[in-house]
C-alpha positions as CSV (number, residue, x, y, z in Angstrom):
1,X,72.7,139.4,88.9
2,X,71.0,140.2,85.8
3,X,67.2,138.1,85.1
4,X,69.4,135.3,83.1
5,X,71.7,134.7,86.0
6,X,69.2,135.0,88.7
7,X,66.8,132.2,86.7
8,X,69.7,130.1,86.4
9,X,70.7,130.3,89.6
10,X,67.5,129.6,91.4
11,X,67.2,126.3,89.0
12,X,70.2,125.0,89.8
13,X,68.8,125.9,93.3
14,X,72.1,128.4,94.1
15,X,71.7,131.6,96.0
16,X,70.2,134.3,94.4
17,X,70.5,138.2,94.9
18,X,66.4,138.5,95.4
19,X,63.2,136.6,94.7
20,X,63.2,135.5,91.0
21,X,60.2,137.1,89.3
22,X,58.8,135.1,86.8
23,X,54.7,135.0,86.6
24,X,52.0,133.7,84.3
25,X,51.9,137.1,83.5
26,X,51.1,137.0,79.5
27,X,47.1,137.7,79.3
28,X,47.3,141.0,81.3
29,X,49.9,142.8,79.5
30,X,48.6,142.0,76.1
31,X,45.9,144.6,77.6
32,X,48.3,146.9,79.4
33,X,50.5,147.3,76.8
34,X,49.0,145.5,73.5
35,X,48.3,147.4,70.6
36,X,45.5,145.3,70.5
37,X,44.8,141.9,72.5
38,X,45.0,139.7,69.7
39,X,48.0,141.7,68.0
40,X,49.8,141.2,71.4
41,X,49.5,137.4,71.7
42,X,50.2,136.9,67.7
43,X,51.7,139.3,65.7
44,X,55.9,139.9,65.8
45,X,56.7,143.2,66.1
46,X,53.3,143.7,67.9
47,X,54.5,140.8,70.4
48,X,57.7,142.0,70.8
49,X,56.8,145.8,71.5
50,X,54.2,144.8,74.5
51,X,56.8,142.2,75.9
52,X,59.5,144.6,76.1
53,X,57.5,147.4,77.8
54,X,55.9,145.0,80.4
55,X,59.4,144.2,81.4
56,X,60.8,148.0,81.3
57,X,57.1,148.7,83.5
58,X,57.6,145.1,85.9
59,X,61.1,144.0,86.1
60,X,60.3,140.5,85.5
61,X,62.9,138.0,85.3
62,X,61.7,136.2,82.1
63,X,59.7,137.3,79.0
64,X,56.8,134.7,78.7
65,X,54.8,134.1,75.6
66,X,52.8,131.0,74.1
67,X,49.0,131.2,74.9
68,X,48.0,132.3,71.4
69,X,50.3,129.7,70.1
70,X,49.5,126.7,71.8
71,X,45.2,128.4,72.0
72,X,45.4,128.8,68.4
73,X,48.0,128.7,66.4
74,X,49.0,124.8,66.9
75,X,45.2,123.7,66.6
76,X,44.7,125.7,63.6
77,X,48.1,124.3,62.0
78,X,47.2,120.5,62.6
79,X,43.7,121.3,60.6
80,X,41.2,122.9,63.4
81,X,38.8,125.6,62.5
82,X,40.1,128.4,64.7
83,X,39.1,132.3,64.7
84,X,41.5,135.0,66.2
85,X,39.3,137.7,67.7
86,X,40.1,141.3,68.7
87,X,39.7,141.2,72.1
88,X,39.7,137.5,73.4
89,X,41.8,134.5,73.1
90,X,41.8,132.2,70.0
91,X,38.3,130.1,69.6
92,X,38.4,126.7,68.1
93,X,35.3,126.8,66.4
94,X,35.6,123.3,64.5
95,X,37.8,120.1,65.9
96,X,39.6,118.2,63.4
97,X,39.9,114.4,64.3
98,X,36.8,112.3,64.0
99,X,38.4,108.8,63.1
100,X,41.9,106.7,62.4
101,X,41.6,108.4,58.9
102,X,42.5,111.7,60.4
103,X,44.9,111.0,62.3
104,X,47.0,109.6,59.3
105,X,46.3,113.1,57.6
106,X,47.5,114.7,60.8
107,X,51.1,113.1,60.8
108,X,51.7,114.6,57.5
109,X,50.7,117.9,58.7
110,X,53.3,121.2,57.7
111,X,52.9,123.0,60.9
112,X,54.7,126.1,59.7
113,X,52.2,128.2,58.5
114,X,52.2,131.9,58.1
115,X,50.8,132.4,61.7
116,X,53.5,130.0,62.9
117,X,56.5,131.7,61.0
118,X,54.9,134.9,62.2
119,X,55.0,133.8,66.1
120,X,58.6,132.2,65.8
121,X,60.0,135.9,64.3
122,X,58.4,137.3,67.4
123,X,60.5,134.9,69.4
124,X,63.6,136.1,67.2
125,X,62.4,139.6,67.9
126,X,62.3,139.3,71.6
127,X,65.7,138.0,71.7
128,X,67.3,140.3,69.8
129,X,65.9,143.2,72.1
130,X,66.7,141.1,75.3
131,X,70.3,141.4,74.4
132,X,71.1,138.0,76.6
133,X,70.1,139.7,79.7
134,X,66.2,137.7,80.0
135,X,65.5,134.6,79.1
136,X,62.6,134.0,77.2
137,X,59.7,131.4,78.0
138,X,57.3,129.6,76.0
139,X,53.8,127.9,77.7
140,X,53.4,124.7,75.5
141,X,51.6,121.7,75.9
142,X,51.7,118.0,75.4
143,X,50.7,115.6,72.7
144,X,47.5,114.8,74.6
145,X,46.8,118.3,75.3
146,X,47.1,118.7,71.7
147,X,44.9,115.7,71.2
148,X,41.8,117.3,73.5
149,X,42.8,120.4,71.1
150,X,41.6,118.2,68.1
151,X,39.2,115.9,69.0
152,X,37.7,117.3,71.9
153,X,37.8,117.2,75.5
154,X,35.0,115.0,75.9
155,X,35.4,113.1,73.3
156,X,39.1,111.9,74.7
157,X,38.0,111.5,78.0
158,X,35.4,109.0,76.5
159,X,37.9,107.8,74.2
160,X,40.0,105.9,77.5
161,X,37.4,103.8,77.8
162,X,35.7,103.3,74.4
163,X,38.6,104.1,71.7
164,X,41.6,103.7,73.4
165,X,43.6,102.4,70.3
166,X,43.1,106.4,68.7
167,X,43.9,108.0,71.6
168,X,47.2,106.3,71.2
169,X,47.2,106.3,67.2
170,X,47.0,110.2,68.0
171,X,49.4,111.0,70.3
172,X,51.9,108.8,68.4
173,X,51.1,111.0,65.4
174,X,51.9,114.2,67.1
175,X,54.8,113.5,69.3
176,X,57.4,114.2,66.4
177,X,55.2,117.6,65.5
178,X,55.6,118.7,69.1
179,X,58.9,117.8,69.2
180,X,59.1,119.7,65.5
181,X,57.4,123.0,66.7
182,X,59.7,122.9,70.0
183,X,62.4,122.5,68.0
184,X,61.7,125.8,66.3
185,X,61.0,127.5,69.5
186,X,64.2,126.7,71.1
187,X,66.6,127.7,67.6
188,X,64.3,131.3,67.5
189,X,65.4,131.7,71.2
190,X,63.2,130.5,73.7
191,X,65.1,128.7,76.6
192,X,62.3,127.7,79.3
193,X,59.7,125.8,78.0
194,X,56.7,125.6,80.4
195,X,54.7,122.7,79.8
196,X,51.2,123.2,80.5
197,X,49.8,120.2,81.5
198,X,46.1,121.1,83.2
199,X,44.2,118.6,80.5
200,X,46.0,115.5,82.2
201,X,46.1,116.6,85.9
202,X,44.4,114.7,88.7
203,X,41.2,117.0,88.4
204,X,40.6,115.6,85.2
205,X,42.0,112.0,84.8
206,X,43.3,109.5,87.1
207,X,47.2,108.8,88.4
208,X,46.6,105.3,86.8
209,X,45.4,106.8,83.5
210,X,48.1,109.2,83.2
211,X,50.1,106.6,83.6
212,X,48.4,104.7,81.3
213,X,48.1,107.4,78.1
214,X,49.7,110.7,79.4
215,X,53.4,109.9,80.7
216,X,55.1,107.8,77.6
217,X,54.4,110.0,74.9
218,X,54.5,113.4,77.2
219,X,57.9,111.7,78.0
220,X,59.4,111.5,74.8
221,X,58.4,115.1,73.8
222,X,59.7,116.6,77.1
223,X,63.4,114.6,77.0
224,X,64.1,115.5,73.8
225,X,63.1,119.4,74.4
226,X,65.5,119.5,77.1
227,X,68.0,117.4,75.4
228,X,67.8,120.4,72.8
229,X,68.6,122.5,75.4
230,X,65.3,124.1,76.9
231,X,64.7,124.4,80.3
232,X,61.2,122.3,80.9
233,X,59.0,123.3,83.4
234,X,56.1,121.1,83.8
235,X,52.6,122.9,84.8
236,X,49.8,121.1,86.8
237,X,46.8,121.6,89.0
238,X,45.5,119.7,90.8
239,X,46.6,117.3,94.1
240,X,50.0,116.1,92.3
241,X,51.6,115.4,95.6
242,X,49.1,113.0,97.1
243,X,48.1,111.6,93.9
244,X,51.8,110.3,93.5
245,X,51.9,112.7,90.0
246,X,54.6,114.3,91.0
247,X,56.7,110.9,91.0
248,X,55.9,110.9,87.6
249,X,57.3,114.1,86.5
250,X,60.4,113.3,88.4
251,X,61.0,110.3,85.9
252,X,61.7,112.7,82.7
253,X,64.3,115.2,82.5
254,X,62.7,118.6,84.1
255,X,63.9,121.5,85.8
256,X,61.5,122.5,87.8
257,X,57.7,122.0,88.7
258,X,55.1,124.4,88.4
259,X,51.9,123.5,90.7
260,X,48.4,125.1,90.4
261,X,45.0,124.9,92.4
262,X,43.3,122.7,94.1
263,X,39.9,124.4,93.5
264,X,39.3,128.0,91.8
265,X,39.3,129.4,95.4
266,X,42.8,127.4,96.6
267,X,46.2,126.4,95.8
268,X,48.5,123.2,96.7
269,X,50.7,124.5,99.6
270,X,54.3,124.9,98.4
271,X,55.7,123.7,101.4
272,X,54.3,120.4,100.9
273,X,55.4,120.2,97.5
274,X,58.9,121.3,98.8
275,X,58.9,118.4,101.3
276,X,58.1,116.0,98.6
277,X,61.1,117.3,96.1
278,X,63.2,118.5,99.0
279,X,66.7,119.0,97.2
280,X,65.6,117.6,93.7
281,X,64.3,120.3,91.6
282,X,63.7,124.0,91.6
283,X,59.9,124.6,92.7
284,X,57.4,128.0,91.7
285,X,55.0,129.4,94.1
286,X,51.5,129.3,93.1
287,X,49.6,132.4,94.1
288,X,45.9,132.1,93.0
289,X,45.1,134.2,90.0
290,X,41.5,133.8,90.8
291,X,41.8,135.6,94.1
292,X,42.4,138.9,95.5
293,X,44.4,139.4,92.3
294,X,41.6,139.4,90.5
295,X,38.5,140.4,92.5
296,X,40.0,142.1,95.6
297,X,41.9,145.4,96.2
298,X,45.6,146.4,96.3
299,X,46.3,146.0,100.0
300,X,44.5,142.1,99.6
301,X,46.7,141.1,96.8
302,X,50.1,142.6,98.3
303,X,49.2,140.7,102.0
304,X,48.7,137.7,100.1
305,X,51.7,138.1,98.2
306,X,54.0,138.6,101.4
307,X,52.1,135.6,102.9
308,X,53.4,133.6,99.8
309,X,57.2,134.9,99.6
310,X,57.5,134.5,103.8
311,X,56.1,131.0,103.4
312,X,59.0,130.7,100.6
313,X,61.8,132.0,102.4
314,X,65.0,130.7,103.0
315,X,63.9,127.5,100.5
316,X,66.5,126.7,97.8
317,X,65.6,126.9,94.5
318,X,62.3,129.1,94.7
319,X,61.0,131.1,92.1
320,X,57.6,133.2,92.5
321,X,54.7,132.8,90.3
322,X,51.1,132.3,90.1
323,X,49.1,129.4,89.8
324,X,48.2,130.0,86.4
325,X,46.9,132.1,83.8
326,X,46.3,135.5,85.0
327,X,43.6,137.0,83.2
328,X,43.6,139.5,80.8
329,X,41.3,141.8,82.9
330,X,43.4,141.7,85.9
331,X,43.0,145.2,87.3
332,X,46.4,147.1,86.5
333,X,47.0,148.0,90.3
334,X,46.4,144.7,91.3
335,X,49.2,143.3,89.6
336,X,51.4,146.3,90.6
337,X,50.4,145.8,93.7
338,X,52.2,142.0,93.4
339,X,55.1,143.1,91.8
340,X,56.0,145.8,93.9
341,X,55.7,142.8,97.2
342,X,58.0,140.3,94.9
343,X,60.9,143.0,94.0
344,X,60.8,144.5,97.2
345,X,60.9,141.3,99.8
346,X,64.2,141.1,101.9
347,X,65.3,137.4,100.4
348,X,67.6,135.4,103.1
């Protein structure tokens, strides 16, 4: 099987030849192999050349891009003050929405500026090189993830309770632009679209809330993305199986389910996420990028590793990942360390 088939395979939960390898794995090879961190996460050719030696160096079965886009490049298109340094990600440095007025200028927004038409030939890049033997994967994020990109955090937490009617004037607004910038993800090449959805999980906001603001217009966005032809992967931390989030998911048109922690220091147990889905949908593991991947030695990460794949095996429709965004000082033989567990398990 070659990465494609593998990928496929394992979503359409059919045997596989081994462990699909497919981590949040963009932060640390902008450093390994990044001309620069910033030229890594932003720049074409730049993007293109890191991504293709991290998969000549790790085998991985997808090429997975999108934190400078949806850090920096989305916010700074829909009117934030964002700066681009050497070394870190993006910084919004300014929000853009403070009333009803600016969410009308919003809606009229041209999203494809140069940074964006930059970022999309990347994607064209990639593809090219990849020769239809790797999918490629974006990280995106919903229209209220956006919204906390504009406005705030804060202020849209507060806004539930005191200014309801914007919170919904402004994900209303950007629903067609997310649907717009997907749109141009998916023609450039990208074919899994992993929907980061950490501003809306049950650490931050309630089931009832989500329900309330979050799931309609993170709904319409994600159903017509895969009725473009992505693959959408949904991303979430938090307790989604007991807080009944995970119901909620199931009711738009995903193809798999990406959980994350519980706290920094743990992560939701796949096997209880596999005996809530059982069947339904294509599930990826969740070791902690906070953990000995970051902080501990070689031998700690590859135990845990194993710990994770023999916990995994024998499930249907199992790809491995982590729990999130690994970071971009991840030591180097930490991470090798991982990959050399995942390429090497004995899959049955």
């Amino acid at each position: 099987m070659n990465s494609i088939e593998r990928m496929d395979a394992a979503i359409n939960l059919k045997p596989v030849d081994r462990v699909p390898n497919a981590p949040f794995y963009e932060a640390p090879i902008c450093t390994y192999f990044g001309s620069t961190f910033r030229a890594a996460l932003l720049e074409d050719q730049a993007m293109a050349d890191a991504h293709m030696a991290a998969l000549d160096e790790f085998k991985f079965d997808w090429v997975m891009i999108g934190m400078g886009l949806i850090g920096g490049i989305i916010p700074e298109a829909l009117g934030c003050k964002v700066s681009f340094p050497e070394d870190v990600f993006p910084v919004i440095e300014e929000t853009t929405i403070q009333s009803m007025e600016d969410v009308d200028r919003i809606a009229k927004s041209d999203v494809f500026t140069n940074s964006m038409e930059r970022f999309l030939k990347g994607v064209t890049i990639l593809k090219k090189e990849l020769k239809g033997e790797v999918p490629i994967a974006c990280e995106y994020i919903s229209p209220f993830t956006i919204a906390t990109r504009l406005r705030g955090t804060n202020e849209i937490m507060a806004d539930m309770y005191e200014n309801p009617e914007l919170l919904r004037a402004l994900q209303e607004a950007l629903v067609p632009l997310d649907i717009e910038i997907g749109r141009a993800l998916i023609d450039a090449g990208v074919e899994y679209i992993f929907y980061g959805a950490d501003m809306e999980c049950p650490l931050l906001i309630s089931p009832s809330h989500y329900r309330e603001f979050v799931h309609e217009p993170t709904s319409k966005v994600v159903n017509e993305l895969s009725r473009l032809g992505a693959r959408v992967l949904p991303h979430m931390c938090g307790a989604i199986v007991k807080t009944g989030i995970v119901d909620m998911l199931l009711e738009m048109d995903i193809h798999g389910i990406m959980p994350g922690n519980l706290t920094q220091e743990t992560v939701l147990d796949l096997r209880e996420l596999k005996e809530k889905v059982g069947d339904r949908i294509c599930i990826f593991d969740n070791i902690n990028p906070n953990g000995p991947l970051l902080i501990g030695k070689p031998e700690e990460v590859a135990k845990e590793t194993l710990i994770h794949l023999e916990n995994a095996s024998g499930m249907s429709g199992y790809i491995f990942s982590t729990s999130g965004t690994t970071s971009p000082v991840n030591p180097r033989e930490n991470f090798e360390a991982m990959n050399r567990e995942v390429l090497n398990f004995q899959w049955s």
